[in-house]
C-alpha positions as CSV (number, residue, x, y, z in Angstrom):
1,X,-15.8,13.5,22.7
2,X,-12.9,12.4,24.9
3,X,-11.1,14.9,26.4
4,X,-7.5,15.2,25.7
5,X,-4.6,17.4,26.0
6,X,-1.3,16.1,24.3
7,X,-1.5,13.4,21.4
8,X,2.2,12.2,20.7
9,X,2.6,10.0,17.1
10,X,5.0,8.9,15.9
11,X,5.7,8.8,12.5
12,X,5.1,11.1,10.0
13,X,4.0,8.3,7.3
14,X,0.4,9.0,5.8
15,X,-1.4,7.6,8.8
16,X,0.6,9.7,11.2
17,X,-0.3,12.8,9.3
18,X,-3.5,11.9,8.3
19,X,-4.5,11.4,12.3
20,X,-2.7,14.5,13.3
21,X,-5.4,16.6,11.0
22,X,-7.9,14.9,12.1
23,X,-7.4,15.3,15.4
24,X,-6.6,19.3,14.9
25,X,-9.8,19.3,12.9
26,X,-11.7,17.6,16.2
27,X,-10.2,20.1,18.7
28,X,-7.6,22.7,17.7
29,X,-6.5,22.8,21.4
30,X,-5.4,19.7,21.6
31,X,-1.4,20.1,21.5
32,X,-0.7,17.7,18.7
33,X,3.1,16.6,18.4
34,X,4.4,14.2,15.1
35,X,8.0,12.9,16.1
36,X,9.6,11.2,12.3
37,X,13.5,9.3,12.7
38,X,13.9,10.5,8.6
39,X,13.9,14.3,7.3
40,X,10.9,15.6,6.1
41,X,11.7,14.9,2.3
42,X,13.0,11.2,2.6
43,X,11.3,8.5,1.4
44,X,11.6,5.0,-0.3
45,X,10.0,4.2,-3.5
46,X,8.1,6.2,-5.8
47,X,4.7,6.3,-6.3
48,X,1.5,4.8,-4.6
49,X,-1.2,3.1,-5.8
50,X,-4.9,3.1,-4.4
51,X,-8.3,1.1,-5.9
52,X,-11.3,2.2,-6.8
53,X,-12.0,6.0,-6.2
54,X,-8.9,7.0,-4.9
55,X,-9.4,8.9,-1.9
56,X,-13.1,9.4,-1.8
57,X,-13.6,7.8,1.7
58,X,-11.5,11.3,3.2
59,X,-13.8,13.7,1.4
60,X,-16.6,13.7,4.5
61,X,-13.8,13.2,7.2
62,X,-11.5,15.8,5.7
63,X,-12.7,17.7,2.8
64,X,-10.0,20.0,2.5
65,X,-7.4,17.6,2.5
66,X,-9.1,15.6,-0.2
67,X,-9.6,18.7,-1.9
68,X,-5.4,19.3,-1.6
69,X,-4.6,16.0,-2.7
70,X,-7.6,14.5,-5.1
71,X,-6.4,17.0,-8.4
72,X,-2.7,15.8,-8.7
73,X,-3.6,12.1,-8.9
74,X,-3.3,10.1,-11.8
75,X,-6.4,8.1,-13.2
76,X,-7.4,4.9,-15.3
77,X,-9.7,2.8,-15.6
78,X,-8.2,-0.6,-17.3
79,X,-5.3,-3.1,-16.4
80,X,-3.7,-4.6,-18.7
81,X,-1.7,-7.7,-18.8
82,X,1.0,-9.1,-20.8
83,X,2.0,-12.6,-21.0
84,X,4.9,-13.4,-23.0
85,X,4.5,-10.0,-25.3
86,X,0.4,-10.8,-25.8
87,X,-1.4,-8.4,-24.1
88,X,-5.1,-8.5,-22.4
89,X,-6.9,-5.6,-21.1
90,X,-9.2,-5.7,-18.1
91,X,-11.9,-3.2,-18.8
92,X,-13.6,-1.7,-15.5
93,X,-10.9,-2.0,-12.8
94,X,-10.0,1.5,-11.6
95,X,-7.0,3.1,-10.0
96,X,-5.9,6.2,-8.9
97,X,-1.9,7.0,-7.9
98,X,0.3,9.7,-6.6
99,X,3.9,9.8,-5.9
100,X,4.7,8.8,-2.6
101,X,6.9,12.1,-1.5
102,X,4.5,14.2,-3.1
103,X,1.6,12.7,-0.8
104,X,4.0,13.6,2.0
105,X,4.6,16.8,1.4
106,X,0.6,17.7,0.6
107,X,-0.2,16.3,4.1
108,X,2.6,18.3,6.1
109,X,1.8,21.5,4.6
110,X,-1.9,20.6,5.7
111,X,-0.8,19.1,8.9
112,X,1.2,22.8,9.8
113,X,-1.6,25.1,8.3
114,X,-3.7,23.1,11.4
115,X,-0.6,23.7,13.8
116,X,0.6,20.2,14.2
117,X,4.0,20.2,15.7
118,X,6.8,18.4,13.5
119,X,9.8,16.8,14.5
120,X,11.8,15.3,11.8
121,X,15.3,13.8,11.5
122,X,14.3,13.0,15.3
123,X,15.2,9.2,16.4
124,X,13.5,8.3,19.3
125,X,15.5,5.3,21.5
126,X,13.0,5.3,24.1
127,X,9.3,6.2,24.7
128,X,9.6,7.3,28.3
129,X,9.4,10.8,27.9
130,X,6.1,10.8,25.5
131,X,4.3,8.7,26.9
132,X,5.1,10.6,30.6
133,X,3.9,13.8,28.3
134,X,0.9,12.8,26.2
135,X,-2.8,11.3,26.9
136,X,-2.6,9.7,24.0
137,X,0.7,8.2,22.0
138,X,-0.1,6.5,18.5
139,X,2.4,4.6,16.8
140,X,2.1,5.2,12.9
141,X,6.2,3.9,12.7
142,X,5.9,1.3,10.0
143,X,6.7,-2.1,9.8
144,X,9.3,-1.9,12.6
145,X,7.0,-0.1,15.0
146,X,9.2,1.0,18.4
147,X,6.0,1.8,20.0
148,X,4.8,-2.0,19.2
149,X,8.6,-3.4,19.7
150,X,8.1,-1.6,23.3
151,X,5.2,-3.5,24.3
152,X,5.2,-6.9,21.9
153,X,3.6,-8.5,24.9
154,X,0.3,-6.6,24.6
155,X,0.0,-6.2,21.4
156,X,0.9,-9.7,20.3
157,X,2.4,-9.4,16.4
158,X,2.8,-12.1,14.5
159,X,5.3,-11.4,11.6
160,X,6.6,-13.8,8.6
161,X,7.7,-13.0,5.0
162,X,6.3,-14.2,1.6
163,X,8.4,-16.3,-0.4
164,X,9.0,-14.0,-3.5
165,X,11.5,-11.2,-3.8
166,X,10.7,-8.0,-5.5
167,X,12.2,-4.5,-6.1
168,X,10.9,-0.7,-6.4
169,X,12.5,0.8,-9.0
170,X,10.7,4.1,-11.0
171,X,11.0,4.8,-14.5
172,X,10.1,7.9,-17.0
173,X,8.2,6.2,-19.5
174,X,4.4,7.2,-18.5
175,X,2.6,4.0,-18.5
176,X,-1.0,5.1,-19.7
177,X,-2.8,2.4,-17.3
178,X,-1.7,0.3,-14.6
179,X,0.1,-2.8,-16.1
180,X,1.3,-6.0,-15.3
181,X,4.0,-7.7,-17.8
182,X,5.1,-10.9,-17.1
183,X,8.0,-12.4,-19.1
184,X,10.2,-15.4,-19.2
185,X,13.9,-14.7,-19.0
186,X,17.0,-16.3,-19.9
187,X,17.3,-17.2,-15.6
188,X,13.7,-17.6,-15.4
189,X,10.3,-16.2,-14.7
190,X,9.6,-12.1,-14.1
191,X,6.6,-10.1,-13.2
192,X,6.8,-5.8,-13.4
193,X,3.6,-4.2,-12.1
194,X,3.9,-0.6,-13.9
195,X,1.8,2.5,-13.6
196,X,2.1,6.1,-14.2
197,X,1.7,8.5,-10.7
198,X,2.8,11.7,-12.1
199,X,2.9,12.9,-15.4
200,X,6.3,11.7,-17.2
201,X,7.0,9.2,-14.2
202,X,6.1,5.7,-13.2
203,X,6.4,2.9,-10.8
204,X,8.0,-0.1,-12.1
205,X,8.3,-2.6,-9.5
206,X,9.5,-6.2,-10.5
207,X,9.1,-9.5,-8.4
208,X,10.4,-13.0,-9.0
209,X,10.4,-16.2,-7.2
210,X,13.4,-17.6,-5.0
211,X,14.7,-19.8,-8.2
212,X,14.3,-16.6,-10.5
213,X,16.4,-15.0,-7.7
214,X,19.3,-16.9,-7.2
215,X,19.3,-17.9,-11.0
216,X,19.8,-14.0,-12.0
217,X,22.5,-13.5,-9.1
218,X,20.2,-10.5,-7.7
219,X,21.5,-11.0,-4.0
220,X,25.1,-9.9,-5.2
221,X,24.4,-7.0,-7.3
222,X,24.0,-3.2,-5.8
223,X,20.9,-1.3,-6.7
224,X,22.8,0.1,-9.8
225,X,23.3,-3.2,-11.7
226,X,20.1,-4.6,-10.6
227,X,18.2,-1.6,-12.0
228,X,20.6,-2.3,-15.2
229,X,19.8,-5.7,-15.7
230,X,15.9,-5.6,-14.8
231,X,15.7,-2.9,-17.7
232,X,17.5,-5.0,-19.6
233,X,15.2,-7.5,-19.2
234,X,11.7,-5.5,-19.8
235,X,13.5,-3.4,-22.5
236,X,10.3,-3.8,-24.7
237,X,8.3,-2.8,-21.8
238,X,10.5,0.1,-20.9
239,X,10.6,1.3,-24.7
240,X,14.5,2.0,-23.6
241,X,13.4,4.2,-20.4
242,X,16.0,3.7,-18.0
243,X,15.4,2.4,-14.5
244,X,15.8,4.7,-11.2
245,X,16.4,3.7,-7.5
246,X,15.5,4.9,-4.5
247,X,16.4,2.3,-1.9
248,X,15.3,-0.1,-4.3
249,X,16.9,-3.1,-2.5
250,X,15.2,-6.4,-3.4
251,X,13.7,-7.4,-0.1
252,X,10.6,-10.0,0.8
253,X,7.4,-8.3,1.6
254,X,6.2,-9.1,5.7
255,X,3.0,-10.2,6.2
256,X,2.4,-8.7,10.1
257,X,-0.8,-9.3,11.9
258,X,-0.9,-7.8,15.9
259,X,-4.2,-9.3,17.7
260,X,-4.5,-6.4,19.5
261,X,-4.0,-2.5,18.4
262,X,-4.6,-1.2,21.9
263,X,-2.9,-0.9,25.2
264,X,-3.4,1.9,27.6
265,X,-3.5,5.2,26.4
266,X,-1.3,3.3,23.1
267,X,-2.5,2.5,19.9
268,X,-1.2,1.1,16.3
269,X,-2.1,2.4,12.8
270,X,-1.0,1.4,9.5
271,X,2.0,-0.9,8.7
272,X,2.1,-1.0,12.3
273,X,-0.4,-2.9,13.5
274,X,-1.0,-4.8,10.5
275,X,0.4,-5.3,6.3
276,X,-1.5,-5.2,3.3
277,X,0.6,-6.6,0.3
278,X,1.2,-4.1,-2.6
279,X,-0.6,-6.1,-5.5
280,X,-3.9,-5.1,-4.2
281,X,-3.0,-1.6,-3.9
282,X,-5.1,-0.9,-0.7
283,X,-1.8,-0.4,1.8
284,X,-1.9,3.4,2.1
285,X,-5.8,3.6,1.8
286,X,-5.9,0.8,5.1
287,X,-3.4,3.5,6.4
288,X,-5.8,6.0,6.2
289,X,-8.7,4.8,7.0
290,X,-7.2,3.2,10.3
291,X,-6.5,7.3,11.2
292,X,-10.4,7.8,10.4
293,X,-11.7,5.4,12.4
294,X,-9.6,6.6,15.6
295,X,-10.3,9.9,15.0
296,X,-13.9,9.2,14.4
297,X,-13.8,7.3,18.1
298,X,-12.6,9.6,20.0
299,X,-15.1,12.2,18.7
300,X,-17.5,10.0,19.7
301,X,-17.1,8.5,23.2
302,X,-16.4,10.3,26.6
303,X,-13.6,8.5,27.7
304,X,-10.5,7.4,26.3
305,X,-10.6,3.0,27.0
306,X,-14.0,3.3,25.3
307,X,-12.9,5.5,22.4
308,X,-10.1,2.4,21.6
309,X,-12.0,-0.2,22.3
310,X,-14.7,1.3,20.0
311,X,-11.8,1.9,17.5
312,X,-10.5,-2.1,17.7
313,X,-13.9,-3.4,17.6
314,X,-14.7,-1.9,14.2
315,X,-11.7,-1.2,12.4
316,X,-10.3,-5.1,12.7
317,X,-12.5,-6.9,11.4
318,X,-12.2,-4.4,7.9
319,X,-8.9,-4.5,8.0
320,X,-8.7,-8.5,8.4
321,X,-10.7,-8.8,5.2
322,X,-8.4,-7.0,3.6
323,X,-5.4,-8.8,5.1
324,X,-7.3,-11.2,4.3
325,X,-7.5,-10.7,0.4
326,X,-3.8,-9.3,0.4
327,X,-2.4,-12.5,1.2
328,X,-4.3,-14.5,-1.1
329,X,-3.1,-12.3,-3.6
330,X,0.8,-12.2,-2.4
331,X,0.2,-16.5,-2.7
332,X,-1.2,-16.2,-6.4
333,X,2.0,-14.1,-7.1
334,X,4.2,-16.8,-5.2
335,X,3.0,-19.4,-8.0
336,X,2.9,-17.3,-11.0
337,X,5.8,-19.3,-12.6
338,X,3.2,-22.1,-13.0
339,X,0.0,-19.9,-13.8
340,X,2.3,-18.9,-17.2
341,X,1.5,-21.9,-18.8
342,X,-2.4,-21.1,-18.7
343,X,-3.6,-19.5,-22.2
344,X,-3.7,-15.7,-22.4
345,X,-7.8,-15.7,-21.1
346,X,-7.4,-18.6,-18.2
347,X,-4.5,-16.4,-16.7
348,X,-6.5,-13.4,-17.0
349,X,-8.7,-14.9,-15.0
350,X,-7.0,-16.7,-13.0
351,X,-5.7,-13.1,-12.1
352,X,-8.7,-11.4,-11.7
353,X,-10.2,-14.2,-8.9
354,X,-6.8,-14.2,-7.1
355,X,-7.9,-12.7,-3.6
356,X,-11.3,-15.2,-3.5
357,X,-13.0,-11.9,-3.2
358,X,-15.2,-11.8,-6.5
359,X,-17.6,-14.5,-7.9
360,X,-18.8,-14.4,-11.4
361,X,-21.6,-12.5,-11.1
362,X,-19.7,-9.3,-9.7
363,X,-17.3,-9.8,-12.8
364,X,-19.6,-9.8,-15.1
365,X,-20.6,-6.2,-13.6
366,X,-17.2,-5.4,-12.8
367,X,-15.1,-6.1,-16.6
368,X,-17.8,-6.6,-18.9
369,X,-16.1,-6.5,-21.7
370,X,-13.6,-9.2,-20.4
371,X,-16.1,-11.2,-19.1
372,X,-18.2,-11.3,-22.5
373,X,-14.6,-12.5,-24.2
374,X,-14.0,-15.2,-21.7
375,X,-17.3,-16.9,-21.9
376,X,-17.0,-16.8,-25.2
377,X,-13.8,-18.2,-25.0
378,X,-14.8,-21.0,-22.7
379,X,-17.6,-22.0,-24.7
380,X,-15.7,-22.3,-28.0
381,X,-13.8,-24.7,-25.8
382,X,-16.5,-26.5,-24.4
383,X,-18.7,-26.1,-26.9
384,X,-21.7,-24.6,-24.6
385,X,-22.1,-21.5,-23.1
């Protein structure tokens, strides 16, 4: 296990906290210090989304903060799209989901019952006096990493935007599975992924292309009238459930890759080092699991370059599939406009295959019942199975 004395992070996202256990867990005299810009309840958006078994992977690295966290998550096992009011449901594909603050505040409590030091509503303009201080400084800051801004040179980002534009909004109307409705409006073409996180609440996040943008006048309206005219817009979806913000600004979602997490005693976690775009619902999990792997690291080598380099050499490549698979699926979005025109089943499908990460054979497995209905539906096209 490496030795170490001070660990400085900062920010108190999901992969800051979730290291700071960890690392209390490893060694409760290591002098662990969390520094956040925000207050300890602020946060954008509303709920988050995670595949498959939710947070499984954490039960054998933290048990007791899966066991915090695992009961107040929401569960399904079907999708279900609509295209132009017809509706599809993919049987199989599972999801969990909690609201965003609520994950937050489950990991602080856990992070001060291990006595991790806090510092919220605390800006940092310079690193100098952490990294003086600390053996070990992680930067779990998000998208606009200052630990990563401070040393761009080693860490080489690259960082670009997809095309569409898309807003957070939340809603009350408890959506019973994870949905996608996609609709064709007077201005043009829409998309709302939907799903419950909390009982009586729901994330309702809608995405258009550039056209759709400027065609619906979005860039000029506040959050307000935005919200106001996307309900308007999925009113049947909504079932007349209004819209909430939360610095729902429509903005276009970055695609950031660094080459290198590591530099020093520094390294990146999360949205920090690299993006994973929301339609595959695996950005908090990578978050997570990027705190894992460090931890993990140092607990097993003697010496600190080893324990990163260790950490680098088998976290990337896992979190480049991913990235991977992300941005596939952010392009298939990017197009949907022209995928609309595909009959109900072809678009289901065409959904289903849009990270290249599943062939037939794992779908058949995977949606079953889907699967049955499009072969059956391609064959009474073709006329053979």
């Amino acid at each position: 296990m490496v030795k170490l004395s001070r660990v400085e992070i900062v920010g108190a996202g999901p992969a800051g906290l979730c290291a700071a256990i960890l690392l209390k867990n490893l060694s409760p005299r290591i002098a662990v210090c969390v520094t956040e810009q925000n207050s300890a309840n602020a946060t954008f958006g509303f709920g988050v989304v995670f595949s498959d078994q939710a947070l499984d992977f954490l039960r054998s690295d933290d048990p007791q903060t899966h066991a915090l966290i695992a009961p107040q998550m929401e569960r399904w096992r079907d999708i279900r799209l609509s295209l132009h009011g017809e509706m599809i449901t993919l049987d199989g594909i599972g999801f969990s989901a909690i609201g965003r603050l609520r994950l937050l505040e489950l990991l602080q409590s856990r992070a001060r019952e291990v006595g991790v030091e806090m510092r919220f509503g605390h800006r940092l303009e310079s690193l100098h006096k952490i990294e003086a201080a600390a053996d070990l400084i992680v930067g779990a800051d998000g998208l606009n990493s200052l630990l990563r801004r401070s040393h761009e040179a080693s860490f080489s980002p690259t960082l670009d935007y997809f095309g569409n534009y898309f807003a957070w909004f939340g809603t009350t109307r408890p959506f019973d599975t994870l949905a996608q409705t996609f609709i064709r409006g007077p201005n043009g073409e829409l998309n709302a992924h939907h799903y419950r996180y909390a009982p009586g609440l729901s994330t309702f996040i809608v995405e258009c292309d550039n056209a759709s943008f400027d065609a619906y006048g979005f860039a000029g309206m506040d959050e307000k009238h935005s919200a106001e005219k996307c309900r308007e817009l999925f009113a049947d979806t909504l079932e007349g459930a209004p819209l909430q913000t939360n610095r729902s600004a429509w903005r276009q979602f970055p695609r950031l890759w660094c080459d290198s997490w590591i530099s020093g005693k520094r390294v990146l976690l999360g949205d920090a080092a690299h993006s994973a775009h929301f339609s595959i619902g695996s950005g908090t999990r990578l978050a997570l699991e990027d705190a894992i792997a460090l931890v993990n690291a140092l607990a097993r080598e003697k010496d600190l370059p080893s324990a990163l380099a260790l950490f680098q050499q088998q976290r990337m490549p896992v979190a480049r599939k991913l990235f991977d698979a992300a941005n596939a699926s952010a392009r298939w979005y990017e197009g949907f406009r022209e995928k609309m025109k595909l009959p109900l089943q072809e678009f289901a499908f065409s959904y289903l295959t849009r990270s290249g990460r599943v062939d037939m054979e794992r779908l058949r497995g995977l949606s079953p019942a889907f699967m049955a209905d499009y072969e059956k539906y391609l064959e009474s096209r073709t006329g053979r199975a």
